[in-house]
RODO-2510 file (C-alpha; in nm, 4 decimals, decimal comma):
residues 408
     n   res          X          Y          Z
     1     x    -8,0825     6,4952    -7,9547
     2     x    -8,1434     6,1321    -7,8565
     3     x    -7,7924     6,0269    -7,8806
     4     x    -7,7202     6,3160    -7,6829
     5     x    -7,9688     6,2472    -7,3910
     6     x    -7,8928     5,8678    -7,3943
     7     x    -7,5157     5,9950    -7,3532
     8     x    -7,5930     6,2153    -7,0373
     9     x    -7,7931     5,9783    -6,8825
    10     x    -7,4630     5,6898    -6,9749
    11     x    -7,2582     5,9691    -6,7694
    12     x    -7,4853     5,9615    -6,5039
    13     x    -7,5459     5,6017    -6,4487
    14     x    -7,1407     5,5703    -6,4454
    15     x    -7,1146     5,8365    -6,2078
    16     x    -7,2977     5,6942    -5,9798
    17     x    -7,1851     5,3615    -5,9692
    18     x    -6,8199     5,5169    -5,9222
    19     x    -6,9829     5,7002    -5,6402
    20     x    -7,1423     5,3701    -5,4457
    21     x    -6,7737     5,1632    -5,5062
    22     x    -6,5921     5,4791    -5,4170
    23     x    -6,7682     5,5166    -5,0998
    24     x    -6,7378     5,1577    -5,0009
    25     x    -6,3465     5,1048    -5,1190
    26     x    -6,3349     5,4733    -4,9068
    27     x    -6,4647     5,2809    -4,5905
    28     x    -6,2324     4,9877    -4,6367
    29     x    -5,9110     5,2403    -4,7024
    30     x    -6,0330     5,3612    -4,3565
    31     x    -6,0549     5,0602    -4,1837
    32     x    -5,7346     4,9203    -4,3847
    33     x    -5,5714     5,2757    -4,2693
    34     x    -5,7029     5,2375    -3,8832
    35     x    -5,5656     4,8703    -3,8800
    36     x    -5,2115     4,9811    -3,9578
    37     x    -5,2115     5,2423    -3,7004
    38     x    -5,2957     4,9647    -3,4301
    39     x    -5,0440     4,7103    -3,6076
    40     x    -4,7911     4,9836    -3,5187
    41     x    -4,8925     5,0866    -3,1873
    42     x    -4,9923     4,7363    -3,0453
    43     x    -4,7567     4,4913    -2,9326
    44     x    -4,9852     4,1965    -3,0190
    45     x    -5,0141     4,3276    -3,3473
    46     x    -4,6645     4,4117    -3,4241
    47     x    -4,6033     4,1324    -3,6987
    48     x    -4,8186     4,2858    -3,9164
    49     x    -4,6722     4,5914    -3,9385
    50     x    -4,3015     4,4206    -3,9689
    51     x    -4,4201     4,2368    -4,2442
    52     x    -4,4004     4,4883    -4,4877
    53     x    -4,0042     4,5123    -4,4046
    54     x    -3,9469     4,1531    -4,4729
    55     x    -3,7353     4,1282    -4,8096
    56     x    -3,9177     3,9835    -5,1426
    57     x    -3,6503     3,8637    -5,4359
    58     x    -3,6485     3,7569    -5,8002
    59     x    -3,3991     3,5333    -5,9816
    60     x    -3,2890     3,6257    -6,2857
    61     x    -3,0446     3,3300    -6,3408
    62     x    -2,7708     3,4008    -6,1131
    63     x    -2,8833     3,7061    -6,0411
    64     x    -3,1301     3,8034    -5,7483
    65     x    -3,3386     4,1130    -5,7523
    66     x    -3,4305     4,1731    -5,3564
    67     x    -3,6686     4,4482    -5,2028
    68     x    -3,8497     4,5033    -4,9113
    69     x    -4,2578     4,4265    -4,9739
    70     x    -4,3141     4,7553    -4,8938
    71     x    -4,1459     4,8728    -5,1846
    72     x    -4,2933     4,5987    -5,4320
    73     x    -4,6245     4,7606    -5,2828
    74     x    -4,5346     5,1526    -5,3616
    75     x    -4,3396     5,0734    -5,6948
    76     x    -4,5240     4,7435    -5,9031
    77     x    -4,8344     4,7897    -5,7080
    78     x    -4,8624     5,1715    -5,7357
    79     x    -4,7572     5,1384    -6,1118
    80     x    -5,0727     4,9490    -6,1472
    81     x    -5,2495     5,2251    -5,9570
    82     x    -5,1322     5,4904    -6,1545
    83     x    -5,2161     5,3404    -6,4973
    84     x    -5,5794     5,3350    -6,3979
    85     x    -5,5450     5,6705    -6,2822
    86     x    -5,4081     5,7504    -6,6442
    87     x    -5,6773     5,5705    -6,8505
    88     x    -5,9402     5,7494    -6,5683
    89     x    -5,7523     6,1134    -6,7095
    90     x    -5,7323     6,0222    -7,0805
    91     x    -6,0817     5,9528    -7,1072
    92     x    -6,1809     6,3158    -6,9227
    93     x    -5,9562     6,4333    -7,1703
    94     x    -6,1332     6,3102    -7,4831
    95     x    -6,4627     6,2698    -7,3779
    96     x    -6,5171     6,3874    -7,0164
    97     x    -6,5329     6,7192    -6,8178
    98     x    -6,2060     6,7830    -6,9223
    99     x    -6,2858     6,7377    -7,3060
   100     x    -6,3509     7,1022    -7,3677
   101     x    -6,1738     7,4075    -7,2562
   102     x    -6,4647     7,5766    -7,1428
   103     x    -6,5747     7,2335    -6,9372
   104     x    -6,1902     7,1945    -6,8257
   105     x    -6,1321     7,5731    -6,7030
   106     x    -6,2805     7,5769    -6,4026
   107     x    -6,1654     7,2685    -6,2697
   108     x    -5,8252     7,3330    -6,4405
   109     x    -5,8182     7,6985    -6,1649
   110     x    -5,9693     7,5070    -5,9038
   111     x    -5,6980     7,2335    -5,8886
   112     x    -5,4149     7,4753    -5,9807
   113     x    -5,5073     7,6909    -5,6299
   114     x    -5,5495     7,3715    -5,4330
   115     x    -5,2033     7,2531    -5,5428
   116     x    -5,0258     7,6318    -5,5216
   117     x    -5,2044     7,7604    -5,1634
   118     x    -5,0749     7,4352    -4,9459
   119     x    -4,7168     7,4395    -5,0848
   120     x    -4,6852     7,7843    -5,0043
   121     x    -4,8313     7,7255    -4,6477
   122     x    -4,6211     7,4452    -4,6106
   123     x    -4,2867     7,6005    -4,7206
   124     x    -4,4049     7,8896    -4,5219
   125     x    -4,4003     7,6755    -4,2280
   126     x    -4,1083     7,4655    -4,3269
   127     x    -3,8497     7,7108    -4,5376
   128     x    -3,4654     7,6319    -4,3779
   129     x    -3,5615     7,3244    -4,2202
   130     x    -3,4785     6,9597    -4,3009
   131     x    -3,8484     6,8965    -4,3819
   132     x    -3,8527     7,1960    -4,6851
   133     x    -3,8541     6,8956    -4,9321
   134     x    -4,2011     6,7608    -4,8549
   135     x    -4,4091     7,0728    -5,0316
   136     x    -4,5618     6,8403    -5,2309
   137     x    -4,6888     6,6373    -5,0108
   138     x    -5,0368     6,8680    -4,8921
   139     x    -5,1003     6,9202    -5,2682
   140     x    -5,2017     6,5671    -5,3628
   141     x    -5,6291     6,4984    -5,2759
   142     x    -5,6742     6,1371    -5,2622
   143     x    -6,0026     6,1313    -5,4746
   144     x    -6,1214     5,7594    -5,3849
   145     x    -6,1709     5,9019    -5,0175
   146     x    -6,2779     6,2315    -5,1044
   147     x    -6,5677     6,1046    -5,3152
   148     x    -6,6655     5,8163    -5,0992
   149     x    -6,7134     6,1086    -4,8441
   150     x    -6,9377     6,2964    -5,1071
   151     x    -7,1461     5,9561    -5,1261
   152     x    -7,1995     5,9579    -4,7761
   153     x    -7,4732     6,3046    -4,8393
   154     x    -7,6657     6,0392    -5,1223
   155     x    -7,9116     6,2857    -5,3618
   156     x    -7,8844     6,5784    -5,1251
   157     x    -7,5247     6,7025    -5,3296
   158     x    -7,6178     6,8369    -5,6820
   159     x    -7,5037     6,6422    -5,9260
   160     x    -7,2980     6,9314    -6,1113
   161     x    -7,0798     6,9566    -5,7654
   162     x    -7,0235     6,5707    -5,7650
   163     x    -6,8709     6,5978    -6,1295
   164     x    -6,6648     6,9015    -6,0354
   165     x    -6,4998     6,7122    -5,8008
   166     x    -6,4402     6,4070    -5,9851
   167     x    -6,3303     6,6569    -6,2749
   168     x    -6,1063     6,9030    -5,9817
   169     x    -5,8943     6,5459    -5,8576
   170     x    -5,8147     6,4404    -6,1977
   171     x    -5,6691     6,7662    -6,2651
   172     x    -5,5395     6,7226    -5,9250
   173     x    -5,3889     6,4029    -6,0227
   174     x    -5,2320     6,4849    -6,3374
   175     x    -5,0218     6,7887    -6,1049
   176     x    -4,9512     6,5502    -5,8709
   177     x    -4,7756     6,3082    -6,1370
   178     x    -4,5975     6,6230    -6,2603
   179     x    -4,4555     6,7098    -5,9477
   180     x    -4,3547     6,3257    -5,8721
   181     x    -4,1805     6,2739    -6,1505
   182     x    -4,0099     6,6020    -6,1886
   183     x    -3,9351     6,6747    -5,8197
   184     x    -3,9327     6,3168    -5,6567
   185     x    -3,6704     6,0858    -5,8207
   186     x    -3,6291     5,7238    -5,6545
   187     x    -3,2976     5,7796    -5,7252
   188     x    -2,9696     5,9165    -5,9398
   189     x    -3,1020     5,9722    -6,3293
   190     x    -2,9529     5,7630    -6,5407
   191     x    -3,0149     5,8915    -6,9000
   192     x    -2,9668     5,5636    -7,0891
   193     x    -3,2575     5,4345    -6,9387
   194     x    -3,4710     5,7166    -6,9714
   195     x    -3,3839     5,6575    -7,3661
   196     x    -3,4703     5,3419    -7,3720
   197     x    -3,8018     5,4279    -7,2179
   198     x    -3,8438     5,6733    -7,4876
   199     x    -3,7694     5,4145    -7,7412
   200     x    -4,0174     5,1832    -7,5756
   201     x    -4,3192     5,4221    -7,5872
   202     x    -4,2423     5,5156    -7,9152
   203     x    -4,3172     5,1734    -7,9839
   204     x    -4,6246     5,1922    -7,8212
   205     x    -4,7451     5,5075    -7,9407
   206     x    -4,6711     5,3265    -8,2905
   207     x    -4,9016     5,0209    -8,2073
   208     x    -5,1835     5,3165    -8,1298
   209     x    -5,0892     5,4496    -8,4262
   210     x    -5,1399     5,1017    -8,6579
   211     x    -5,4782     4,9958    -8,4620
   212     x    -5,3147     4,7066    -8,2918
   213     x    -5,5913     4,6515    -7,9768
   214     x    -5,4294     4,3623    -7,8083
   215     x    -5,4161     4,4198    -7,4397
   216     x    -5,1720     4,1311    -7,4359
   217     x    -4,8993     4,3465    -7,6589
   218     x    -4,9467     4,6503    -7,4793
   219     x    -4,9139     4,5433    -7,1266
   220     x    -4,5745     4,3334    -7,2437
   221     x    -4,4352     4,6399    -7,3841
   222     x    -4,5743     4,7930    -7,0708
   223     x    -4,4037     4,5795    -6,8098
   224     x    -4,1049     4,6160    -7,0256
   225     x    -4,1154     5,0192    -7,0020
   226     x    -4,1926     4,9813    -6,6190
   227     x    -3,8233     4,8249    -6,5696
   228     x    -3,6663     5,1002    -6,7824
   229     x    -3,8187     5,4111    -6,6087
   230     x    -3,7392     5,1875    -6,2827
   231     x    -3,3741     5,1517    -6,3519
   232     x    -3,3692     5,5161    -6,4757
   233     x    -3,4002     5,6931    -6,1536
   234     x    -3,7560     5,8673    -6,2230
   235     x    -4,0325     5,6683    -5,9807
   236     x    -4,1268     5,3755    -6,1562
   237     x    -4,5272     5,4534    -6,1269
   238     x    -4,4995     5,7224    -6,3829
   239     x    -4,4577     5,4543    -6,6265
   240     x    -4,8098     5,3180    -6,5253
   241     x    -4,9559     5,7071    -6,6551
   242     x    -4,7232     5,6850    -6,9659
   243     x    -4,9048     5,3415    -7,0551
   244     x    -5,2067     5,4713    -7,0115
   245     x    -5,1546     5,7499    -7,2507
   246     x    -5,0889     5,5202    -7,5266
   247     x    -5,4210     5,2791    -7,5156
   248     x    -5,6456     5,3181    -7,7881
   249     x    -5,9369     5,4652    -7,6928
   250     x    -6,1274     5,4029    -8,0653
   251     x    -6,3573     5,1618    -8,1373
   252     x    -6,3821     5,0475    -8,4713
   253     x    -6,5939     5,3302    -8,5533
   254     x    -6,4456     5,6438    -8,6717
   255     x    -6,6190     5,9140    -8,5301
   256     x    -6,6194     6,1055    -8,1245
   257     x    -6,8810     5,8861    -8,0175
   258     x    -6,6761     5,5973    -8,0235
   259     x    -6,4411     5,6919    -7,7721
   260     x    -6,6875     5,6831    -7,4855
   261     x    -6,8084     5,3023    -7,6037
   262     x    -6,7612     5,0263    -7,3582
   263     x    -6,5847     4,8386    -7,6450
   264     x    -6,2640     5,0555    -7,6673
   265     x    -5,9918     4,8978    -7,5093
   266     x    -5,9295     5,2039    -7,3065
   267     x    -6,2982     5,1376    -7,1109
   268     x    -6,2476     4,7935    -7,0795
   269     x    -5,9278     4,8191    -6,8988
   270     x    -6,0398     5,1057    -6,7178
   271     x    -6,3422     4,8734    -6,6171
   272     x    -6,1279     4,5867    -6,5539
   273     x    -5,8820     4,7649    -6,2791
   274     x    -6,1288     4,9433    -6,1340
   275     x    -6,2194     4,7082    -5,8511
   276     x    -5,8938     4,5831    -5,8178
   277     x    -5,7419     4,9332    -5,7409
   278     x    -5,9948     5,0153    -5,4965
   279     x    -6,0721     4,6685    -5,3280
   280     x    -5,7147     4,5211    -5,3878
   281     x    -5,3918     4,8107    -5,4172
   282     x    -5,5558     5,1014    -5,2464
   283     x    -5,6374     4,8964    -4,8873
   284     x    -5,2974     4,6870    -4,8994
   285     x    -5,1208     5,0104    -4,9782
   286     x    -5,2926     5,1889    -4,6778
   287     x    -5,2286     4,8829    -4,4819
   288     x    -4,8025     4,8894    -4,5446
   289     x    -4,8124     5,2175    -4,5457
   290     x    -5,0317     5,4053    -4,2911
   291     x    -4,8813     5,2686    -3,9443
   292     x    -4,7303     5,5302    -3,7721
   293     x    -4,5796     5,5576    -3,4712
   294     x    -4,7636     5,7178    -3,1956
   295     x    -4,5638     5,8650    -2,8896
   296     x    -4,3592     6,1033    -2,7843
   297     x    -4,0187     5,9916    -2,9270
   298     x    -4,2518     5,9883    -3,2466
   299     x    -4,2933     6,3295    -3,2324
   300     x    -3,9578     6,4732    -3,0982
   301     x    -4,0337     6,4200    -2,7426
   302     x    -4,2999     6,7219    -2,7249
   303     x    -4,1057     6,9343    -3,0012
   304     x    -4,3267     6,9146    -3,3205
   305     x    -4,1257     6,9335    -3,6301
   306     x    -4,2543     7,1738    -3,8653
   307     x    -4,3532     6,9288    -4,1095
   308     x    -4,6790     6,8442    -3,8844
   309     x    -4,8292     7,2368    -3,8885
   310     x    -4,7374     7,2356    -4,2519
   311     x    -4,8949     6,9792    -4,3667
   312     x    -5,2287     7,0392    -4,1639
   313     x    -5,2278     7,4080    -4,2448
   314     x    -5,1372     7,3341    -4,5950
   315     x    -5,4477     7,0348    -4,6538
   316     x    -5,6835     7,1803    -4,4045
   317     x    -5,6449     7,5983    -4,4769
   318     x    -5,4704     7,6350    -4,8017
   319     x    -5,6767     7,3454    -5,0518
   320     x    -6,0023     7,4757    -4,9411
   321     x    -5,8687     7,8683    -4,9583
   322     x    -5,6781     7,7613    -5,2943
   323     x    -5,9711     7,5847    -5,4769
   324     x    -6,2081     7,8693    -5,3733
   325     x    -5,9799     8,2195    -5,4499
   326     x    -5,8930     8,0479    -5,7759
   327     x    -6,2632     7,8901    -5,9151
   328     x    -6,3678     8,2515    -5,8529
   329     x    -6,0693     8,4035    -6,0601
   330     x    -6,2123     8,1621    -6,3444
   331     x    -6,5624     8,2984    -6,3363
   332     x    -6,4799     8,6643    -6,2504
   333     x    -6,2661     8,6364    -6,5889
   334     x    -6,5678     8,4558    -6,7485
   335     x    -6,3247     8,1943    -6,8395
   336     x    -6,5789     7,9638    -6,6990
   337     x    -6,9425     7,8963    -6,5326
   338     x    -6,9906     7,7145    -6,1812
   339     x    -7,1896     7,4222    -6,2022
   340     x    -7,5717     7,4476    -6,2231
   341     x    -7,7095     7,4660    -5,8794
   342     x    -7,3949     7,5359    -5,7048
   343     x    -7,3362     7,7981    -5,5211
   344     x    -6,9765     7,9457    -5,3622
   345     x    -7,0541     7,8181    -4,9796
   346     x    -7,0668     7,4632    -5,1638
   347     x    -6,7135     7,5370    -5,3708
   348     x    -6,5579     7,6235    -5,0342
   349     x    -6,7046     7,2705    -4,8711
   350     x    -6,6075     7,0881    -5,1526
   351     x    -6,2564     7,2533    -5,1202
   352     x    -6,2288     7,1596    -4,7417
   353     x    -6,2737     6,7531    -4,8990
   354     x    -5,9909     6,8370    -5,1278
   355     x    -5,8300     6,8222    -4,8216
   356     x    -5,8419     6,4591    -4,7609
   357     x    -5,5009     6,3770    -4,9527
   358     x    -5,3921     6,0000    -4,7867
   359     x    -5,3140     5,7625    -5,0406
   360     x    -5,0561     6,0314    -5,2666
   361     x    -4,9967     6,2320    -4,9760
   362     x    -4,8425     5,9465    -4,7753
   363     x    -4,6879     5,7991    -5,1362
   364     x    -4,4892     6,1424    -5,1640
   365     x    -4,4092     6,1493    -4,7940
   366     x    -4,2166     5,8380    -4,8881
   367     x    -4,0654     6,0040    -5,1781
   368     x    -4,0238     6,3484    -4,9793
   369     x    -3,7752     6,2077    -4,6588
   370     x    -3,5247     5,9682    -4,5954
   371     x    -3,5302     6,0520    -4,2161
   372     x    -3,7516     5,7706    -4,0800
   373     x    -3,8426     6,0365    -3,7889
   374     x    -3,9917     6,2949    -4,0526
   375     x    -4,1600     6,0397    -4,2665
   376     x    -4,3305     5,9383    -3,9456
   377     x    -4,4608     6,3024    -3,8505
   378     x    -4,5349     6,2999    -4,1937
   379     x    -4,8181     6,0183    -4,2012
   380     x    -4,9579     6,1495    -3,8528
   381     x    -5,0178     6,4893    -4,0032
   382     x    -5,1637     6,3275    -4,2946
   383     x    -5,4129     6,1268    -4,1215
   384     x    -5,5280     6,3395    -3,8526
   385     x    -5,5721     6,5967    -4,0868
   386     x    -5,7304     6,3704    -4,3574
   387     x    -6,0259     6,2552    -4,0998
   388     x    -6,0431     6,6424    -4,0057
   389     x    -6,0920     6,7446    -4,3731
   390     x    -6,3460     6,4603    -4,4245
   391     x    -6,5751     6,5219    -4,1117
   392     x    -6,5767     6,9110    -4,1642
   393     x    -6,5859     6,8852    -4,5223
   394     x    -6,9280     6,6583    -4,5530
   395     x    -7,0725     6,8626    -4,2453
   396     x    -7,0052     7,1833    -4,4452
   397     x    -7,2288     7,0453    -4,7325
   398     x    -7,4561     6,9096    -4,5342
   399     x    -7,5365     7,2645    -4,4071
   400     x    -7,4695     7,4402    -4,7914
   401     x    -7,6795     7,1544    -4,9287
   402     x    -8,0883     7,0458    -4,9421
   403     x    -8,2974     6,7417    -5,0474
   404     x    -8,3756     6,8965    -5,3802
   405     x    -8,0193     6,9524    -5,5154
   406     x    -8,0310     6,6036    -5,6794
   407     x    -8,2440     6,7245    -5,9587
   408     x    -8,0043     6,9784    -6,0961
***
């Protein structure tokens, strides 16, 4: 029973000091986000936003590996983003909310209707049209801003509806990594490569298997499976997730417990990237990547392309209508409970936040359109709808929500 309680209250302490750096990296993706709209829009500004256009190369040798720095940003940066985004899922997956199917069902529904509702809305809005491909990009919740935003209502939000959430984006996140690396190739598969990927994690999966814990080894093999998967075709960042899959997330001790010990290599890297993704690669990739264009050639000279309505609809109307219709298909099939001392008006709040999707939802409007024009209505969408989602969504709880909620 002790080991028990002294584990909650470990839980709880961690949650909450995810909660106070998410809500400050959540301000400075804002700011980071608002300075790249200006860098765009302001001719005073204007370097900064060219910047991220200005080619970055390697020599190998003779040879020269060149890329604009926007790119090193979305693929090696994003990489690194998306293996602390895997270690974050593995260890919800062993120890976490998501350790149990009865503690992974409803958020398992919840993030299943928040990814299905806005790609139908979208295509709905979109079917025929050049812009069909980007379906995927209202799916995605962008979880550092969505739970910064929770922070902002301090003990007044239960504690069982901050922990759905965190619980609801991983699930979210692990869809959204499906979808990017099934439906969003960088480029033409090459096969070979995607062998010697294989070959290269089953490597890795055999250093798990030995109890080799050398960070050192596995980030070499890691870097070494990141050019693989990049030369393959399949996004490059999916190797980051892969990676993460294949820490060791044992102590030295045998049993459960020691998977949620701050000496597994799995929490120590988790704790090691964790400031750097959301002080570091979260506000430089808002900064190359949220400037948009703001006028009326920007937006077809007064004809919005469907991909605008689509995307709000799909982020504003179908996550929150998605997250609610299917949390209450879990419980109606007693397939799982809501969270103590939640009640549905709070689901649907917390569904309207799921609405703030950003980061991934710019990162696949990258992926989703090569027409510059597109990608552009694309990120406008995505932001205006993002800051909608965020002020209606913490107003909503605010409402739903009392002083007392932080004791259940």
């Amino acid at each position: 029973m002790r080991i028990n309680n002294m584990y909650l209250l470990r839980r709880r302490v961690l949650l909450n000091r995810m909660l106070h750096s998410s809500m400050t990296g959540g301000v400075l993706l804002l700011i980071c986000a608002v300075i790249a709209v200006l860098a765009a829009n302001v001719p005073a500004m204007r370097g900064l936003h060219d910047l991220w256009s200005v080619n970055l190369g390697v020599s190998f040798g003779d040879g020269v590996f060149s890329m604009p720095l926007r790119l090193w940003i979305d693929d090696v940066l994003m990489a690194v983003f998306f293996f602390s985004v895997g270690l974050e899922i593995k260890r919800e997956l062993l120890v976490g909310e998501l350790s149990t199917m009865k503690k992974a069902a409803l958020p398992m529904f919840a993030a299943l209707g928040g990814m299905i509702f806005p790609a139908l809305i979208y295509t709905a809005f979109n079917a025929g049209t050049p812009s069909a491909s980007g379906w995927g990009i209202p799916m995605a919740t962008d979880i550092a801003f969505a739970i910064g935003v929770l922070s902002l209502l301090g003990t007044r939000c239960p504690v069982g509806l901050k922990v759905f959430l965190v619980a609801l984006a991983v699930v979210d996140d692990i869809g959204a990594i499906i979808v990017l690396a099934v439906f969003y190739p960088s480029h033409d598969i090459h096969f070979i490569y995607l062998l010697y990927a294989l070959i290269t994690v089953l490597a890795l999966v055999a250093l798990n298997r030995a109890g080799v814990k050398s960070a050192l080894l596995y980030l070499a093999l890691g870097v070494v499976l990141f050019v693989f998967v990049f030369r393959s075709g399949v996004h490059a960042t999916i190797a980051g997730v892969i990676l993460a899959m294949t820490i060791p997330a044992r102590s030295s001790v045998g049993d459960v417990r020691a998977f949620s010990g701050p000496d597994t290599l799995l929490c120590r890297m988790e704790s090691a990237l964790h400031p750097w993704v959301t002080f570091f690669i979260m506000p430089v990739f808002a900064l190359a990547n949220a400037g948009v264009v703001i006028d009326a050639s920007a937006l077809g000279q007064g004809v919005m392309p469907a991909v605008i309505p689509g995307v709000f609809f799909g982020l504003l109307v179908g996550k929150p209508l998605g997250i609610l219709t299917f949390s209450w298909l879990a419980v109606k099939l007693r397939l799982a409970d809501l969270p103590s001392g939640t009640k549905w008006k709070q689901v649907l709040s917390l569904g309207i936040l799921g609405g703030i999707g950003f980061t991934m939802s710019i990162f696949i409007d990258n992926l989703a359109f090569s027409d510059p024009y597109l990608v552009n209505a694309g990120k406008i969408a995505i932001l205006a709808t993002s800051i909608i989602a965020a002020c209606t969504g913490v107003a909503a709880l605010y409402m739903t929500t009392n002083k007392n909620n932080s004791k259940q």
